[in-house]
LOLUM-67417 format. One record per atom (N, C-alpha, C): x, y, z; residue in three letters. Coordinates in steps of 0.001 Angstrom, whole numbers, plus 500000, padded with zeros to 6 digits. Example, Ala and Ser with C-alpha at 12.3 -4.5 7.8 and 13.67 -1.06 7.14 Angstrom:
% LOLUM-67417
513190494310507800ALA
512300495500507800ALA
513200496700507800ALA
512850497750507080SER
513670498940507140SER
512900500030507870SER
This chain:
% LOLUM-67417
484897484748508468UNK
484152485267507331UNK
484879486499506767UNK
485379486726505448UNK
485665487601504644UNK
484937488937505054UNK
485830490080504919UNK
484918491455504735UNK
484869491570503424UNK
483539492522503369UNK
482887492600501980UNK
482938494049501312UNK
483536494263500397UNK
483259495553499646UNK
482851495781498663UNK
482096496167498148UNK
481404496679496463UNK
482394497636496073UNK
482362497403494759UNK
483079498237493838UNK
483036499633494381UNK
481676500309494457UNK
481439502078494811UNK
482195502072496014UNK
481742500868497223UNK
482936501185498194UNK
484055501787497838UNK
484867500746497099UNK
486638500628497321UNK
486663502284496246UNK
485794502479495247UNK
485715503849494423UNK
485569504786495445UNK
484775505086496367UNK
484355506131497458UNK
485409506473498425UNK
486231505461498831UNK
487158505333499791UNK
488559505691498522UNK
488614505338498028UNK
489679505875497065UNK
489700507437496101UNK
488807507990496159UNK
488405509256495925UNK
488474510365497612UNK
488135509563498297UNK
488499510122499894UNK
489707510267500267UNK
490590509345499591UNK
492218509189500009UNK
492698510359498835UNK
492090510849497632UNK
492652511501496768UNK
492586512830497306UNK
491575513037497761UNK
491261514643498666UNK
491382514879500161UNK
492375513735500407UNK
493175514247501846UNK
493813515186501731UNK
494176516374502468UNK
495704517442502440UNK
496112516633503284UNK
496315515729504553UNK
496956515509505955UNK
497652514868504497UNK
497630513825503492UNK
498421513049503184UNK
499268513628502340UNK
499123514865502003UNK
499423515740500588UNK
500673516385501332UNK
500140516724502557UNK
501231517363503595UNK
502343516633503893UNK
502099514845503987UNK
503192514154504377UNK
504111514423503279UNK
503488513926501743UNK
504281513556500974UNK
505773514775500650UNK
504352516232500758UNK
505387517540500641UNK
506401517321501693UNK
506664517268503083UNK
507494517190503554UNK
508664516241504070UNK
507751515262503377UNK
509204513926503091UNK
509839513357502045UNK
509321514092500879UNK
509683513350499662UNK
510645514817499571UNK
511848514581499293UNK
513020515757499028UNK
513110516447497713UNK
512818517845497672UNK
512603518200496333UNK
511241518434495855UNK
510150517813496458UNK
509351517870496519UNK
508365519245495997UNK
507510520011495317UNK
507277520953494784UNK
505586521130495071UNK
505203519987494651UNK
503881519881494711UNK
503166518685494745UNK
501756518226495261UNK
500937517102494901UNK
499905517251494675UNK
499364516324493497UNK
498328515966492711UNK
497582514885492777UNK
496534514932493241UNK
495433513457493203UNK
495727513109491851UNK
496169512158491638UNK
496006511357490210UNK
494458510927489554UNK
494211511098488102UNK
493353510477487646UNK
492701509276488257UNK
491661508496488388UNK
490923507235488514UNK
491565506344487739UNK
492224506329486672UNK
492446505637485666UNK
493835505268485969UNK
494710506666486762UNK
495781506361487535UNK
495940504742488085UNK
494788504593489395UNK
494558504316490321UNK
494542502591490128UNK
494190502472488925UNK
494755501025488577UNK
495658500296488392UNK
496724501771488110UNK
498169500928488214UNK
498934501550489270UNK
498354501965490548UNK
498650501531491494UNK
499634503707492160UNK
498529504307491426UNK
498910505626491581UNK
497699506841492057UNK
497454507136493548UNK
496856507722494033UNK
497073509333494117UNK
498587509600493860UNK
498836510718493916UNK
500383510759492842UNK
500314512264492390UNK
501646512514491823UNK
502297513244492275UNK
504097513137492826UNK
504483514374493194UNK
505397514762492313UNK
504802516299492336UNK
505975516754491456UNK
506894516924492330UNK
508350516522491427UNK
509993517343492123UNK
510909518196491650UNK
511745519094491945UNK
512056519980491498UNK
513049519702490258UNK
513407517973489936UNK
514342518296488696UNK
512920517789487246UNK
511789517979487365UNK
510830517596486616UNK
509961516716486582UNK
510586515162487336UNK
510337514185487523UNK
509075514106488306UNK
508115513060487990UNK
507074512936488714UNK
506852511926489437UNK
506606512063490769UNK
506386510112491508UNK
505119509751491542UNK
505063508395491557UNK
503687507715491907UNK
503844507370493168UNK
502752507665494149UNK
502233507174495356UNK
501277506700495553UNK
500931505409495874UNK
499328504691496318UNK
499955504919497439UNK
498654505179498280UNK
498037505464499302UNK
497025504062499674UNK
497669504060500984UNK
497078502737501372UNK
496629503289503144UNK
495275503712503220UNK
494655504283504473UNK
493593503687505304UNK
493655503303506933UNK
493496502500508041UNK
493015503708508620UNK
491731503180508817UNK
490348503970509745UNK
491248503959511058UNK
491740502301511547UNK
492148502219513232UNK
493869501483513062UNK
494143502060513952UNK
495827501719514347UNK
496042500661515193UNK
495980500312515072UNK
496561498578516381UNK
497187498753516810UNK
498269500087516279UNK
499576499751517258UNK
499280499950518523UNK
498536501043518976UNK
498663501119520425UNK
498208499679521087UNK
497612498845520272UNK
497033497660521207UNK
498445496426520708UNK
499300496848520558UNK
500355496068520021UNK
500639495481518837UNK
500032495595517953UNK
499553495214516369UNK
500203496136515386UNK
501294496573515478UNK
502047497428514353UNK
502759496892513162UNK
501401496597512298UNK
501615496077511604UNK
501569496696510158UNK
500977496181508649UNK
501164496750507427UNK
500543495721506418UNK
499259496297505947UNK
498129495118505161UNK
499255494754503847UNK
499625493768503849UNK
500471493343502383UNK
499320492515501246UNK
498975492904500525UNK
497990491900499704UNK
498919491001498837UNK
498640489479499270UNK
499444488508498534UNK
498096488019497091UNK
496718488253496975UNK
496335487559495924UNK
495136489181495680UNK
495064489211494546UNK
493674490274494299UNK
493248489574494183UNK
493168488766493109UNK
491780487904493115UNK
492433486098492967UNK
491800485877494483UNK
492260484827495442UNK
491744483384493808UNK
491083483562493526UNK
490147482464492603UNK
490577482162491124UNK
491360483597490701UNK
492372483445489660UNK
493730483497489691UNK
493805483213490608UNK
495436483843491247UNK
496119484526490688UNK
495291485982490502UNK
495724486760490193UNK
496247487890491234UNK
497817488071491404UNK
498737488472492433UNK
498287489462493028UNK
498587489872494025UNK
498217491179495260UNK
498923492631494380UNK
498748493726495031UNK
499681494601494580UNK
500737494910494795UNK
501218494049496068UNK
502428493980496519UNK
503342492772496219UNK
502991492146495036UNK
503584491356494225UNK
503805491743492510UNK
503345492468492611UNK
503013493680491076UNK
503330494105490688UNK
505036493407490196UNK
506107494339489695UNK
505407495366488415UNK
504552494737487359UNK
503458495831487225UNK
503482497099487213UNK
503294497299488295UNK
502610498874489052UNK
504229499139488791UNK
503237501186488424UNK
504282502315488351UNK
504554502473489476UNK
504287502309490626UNK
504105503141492276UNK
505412502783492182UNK
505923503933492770UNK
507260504804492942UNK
507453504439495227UNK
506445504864495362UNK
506298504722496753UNK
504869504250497236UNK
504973503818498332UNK
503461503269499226UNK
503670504230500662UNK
502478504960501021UNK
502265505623501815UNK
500857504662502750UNK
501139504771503722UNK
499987504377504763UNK
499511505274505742UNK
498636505335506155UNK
498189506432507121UNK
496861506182507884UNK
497233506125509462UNK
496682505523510081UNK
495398506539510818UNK
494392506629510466UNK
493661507805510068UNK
493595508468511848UNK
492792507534512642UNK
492625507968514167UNK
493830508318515272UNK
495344507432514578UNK
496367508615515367UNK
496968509348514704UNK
496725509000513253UNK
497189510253512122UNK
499003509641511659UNK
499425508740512151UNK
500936508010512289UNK
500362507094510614UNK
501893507625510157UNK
502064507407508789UNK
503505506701508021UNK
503692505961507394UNK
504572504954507194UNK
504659504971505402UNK
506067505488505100UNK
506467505897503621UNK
507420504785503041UNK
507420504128502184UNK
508237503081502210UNK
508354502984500305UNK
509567502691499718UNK
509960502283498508UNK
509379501288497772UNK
508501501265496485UNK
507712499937496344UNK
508322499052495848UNK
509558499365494713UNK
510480498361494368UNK
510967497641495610UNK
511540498192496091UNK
512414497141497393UNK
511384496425498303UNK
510197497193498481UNK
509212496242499199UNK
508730495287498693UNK
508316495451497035UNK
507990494378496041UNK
509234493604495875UNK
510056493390496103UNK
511234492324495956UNK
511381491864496673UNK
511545492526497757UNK
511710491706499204UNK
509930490571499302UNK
508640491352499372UNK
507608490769499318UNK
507478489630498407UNK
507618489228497378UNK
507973488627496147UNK
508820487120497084UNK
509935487258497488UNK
510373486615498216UNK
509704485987499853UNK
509078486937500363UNK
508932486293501827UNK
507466486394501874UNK
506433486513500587UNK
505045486966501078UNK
504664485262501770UNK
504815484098500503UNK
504377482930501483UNK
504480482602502559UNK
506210482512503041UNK
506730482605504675UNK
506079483297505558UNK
505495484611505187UNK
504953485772505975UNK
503212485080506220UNK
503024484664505345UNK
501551484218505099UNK
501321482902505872UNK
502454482686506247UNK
502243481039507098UNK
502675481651508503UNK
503219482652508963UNK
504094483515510046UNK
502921484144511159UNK
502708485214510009UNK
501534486022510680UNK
500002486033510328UNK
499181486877510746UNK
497841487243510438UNK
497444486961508481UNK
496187486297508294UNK
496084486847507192UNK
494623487024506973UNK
493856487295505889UNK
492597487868506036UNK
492155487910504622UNK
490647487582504195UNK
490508487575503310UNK
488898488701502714UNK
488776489754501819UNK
487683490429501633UNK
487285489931500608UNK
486037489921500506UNK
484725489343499971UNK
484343490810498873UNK
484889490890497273UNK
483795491870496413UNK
482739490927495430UNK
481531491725495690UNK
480434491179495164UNK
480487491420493453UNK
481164492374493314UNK
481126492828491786UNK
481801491723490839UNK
481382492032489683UNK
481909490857488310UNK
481611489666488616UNK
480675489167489768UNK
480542487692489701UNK
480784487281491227UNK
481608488407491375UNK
482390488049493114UNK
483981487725493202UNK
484468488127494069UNK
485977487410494252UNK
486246487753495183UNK
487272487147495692UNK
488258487601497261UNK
489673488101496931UNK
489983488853497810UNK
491137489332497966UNK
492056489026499033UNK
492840488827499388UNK
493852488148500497UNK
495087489018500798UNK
494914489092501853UNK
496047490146502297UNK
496854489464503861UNK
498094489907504533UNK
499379489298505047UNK
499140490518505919UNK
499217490529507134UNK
499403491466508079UNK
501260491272508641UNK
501788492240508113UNK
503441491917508551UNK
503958493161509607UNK
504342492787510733UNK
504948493771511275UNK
505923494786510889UNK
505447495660510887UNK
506260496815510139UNK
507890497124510042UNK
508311496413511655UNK
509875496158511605UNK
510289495177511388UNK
509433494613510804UNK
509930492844509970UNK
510052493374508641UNK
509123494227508161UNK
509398494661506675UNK
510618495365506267UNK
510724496463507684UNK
512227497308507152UNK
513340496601507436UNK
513222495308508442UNK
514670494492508951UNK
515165493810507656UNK
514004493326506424UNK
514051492551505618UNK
514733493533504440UNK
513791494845504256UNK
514703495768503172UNK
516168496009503622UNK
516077496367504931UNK
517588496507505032UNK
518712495088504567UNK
517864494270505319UNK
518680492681504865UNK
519301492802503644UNK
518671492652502515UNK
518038492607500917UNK
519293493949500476UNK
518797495442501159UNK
519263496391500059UNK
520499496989501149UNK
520413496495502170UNK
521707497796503046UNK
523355497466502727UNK
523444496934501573UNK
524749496626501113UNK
525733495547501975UNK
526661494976500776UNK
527789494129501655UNK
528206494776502970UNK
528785493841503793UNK
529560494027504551UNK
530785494136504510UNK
């Protein structure tokens, strides 16, 4: 059976991820140049931008924030929710098929050990684009249930996290 979220949910939980500092803190100290961060608008948040960082040559990044109450890894499950359909009924694509979206980067953060995972969305969206079906027949997948507009499901790919970077590296770590 699908998990279920209402709209105010996924709004409540996404306004919670905007007024984290733990995540405000990552971005300041891994994004290089880095100056400052900004919860992005709501309006942001549709195309796939939870936060802005400023950097020191002007430039601004987009980061969605993608945040996990519980970590699996310690139970061996180190994995990374990939959404292959938003809405499973129109097949209308995940966000990780969404060339679309401004997101500059995808941040995850695993709230109860606080372990956090920064990753490039172009190269993940290209590489994903390519291996989401394979991945979707491979590993875990899962589907949530929103009641809003009529109803729809969403479908998401549980991929091990060093399957994702073995694949960017594949894809982007240059000839040999």
């Amino acid at each position: 059976m699908p998990l279920e979220y209402g709209f105010n949910d996924r709004l409540e939980m996404s306004q919670g991820v905007s007024e984290n500092e733990s995540l405000k803190e990552i971005l300041l100290t891994n994004i290089p140049s880095a100056l400052q961060v900004n919860s992005a608008h709501t309006e942001n948040d549709k195309n796939g931008t939870d936060y802005w960082v400023e950097c020191l040559s002007g430039k601004f990044i987009s980061v969605d924030c993608k945040v996990r109450s519980e970590d699996y890894a310690p139970k061996g499950f180190d994995d990374i929710a990939l959404e292959t359909w938003s809405v499973v009924e129109k097949k209308v694509v995940g966000w990780t098929r969404d060339k679309k979206k401004q997101t500059d980067y995808v941040l995850w953060h695993w709230q109860d050990t606080g372990r956090w995972l920064l990753i490039p969305f172009q190269m993940l969206c290209a590489v994903f684009d390519k291996k989401w079906l394979e991945w979707s027949n491979t590993y875990k997948t899962a589907k949530q249930y929103t009641p809003n507009h009529g109803g729809y499901h969403s479908e998401c790919v549980f991929v091990p996290r060093k399957e994702v970077w073995a694949e960017i590296y594949r894809v982007f770590g240059g000839a040999a």
